[in-house]
N, C-alpha and C positions, 0 to 999 in steps of 0.2 A: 390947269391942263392947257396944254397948248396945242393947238391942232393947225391942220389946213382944209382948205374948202375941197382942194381935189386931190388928198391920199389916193394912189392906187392901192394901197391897202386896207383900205375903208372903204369900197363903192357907196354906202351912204355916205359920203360925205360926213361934214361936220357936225350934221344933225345925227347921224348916225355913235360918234364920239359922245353926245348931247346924251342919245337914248342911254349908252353901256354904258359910260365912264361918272360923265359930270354928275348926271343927276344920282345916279346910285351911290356915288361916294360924298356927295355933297360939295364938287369942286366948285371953282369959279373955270371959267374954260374962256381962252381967247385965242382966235382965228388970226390964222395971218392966211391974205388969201394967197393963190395961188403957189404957194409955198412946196407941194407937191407930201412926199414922207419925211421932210425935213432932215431927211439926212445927207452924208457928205455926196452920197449919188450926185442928191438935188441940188448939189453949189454950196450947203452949208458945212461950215468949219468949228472951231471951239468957237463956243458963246460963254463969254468970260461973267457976263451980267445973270446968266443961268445959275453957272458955278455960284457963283455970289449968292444970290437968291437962295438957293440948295442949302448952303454951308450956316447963313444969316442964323443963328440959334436963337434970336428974338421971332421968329416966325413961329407962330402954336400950330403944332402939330392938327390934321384933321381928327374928329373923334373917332376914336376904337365903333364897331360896331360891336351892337349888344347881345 
């Protein structure tokens, strides 16, 4: 997962991401700081290296919960 430190849509912050997301689904999580929601609002456009990542089919799947 990828977050940022100051989401206005997360008032915790990335620790906040940390509590709901990472740790209950078992991600890896990295902070880009000040990044804001990461979206086009925020200055961000396509991320071609995302896409890729996404698409990559050697990537294993996180596990199903039980």
């Amino acid at each position: 997962m990828i977050t940022s430190d100051n989401d206005p849509y997360c008032p915790e912050g990335a620790e906040g991401y940390r509590n709901v997301y990472t740790e209950a689904l078992g991600l890896e999580r990295h902070v880009v700081p000040g990044a804001g929601h990461i979206a086009i609002e925020d200055g961000y456009g396509p991320w071609p290296a995302i896409l890729d990542w996404c698409l990559d089919g050697t990537i294993a799947a996180a596990q199903p919960f039980a």
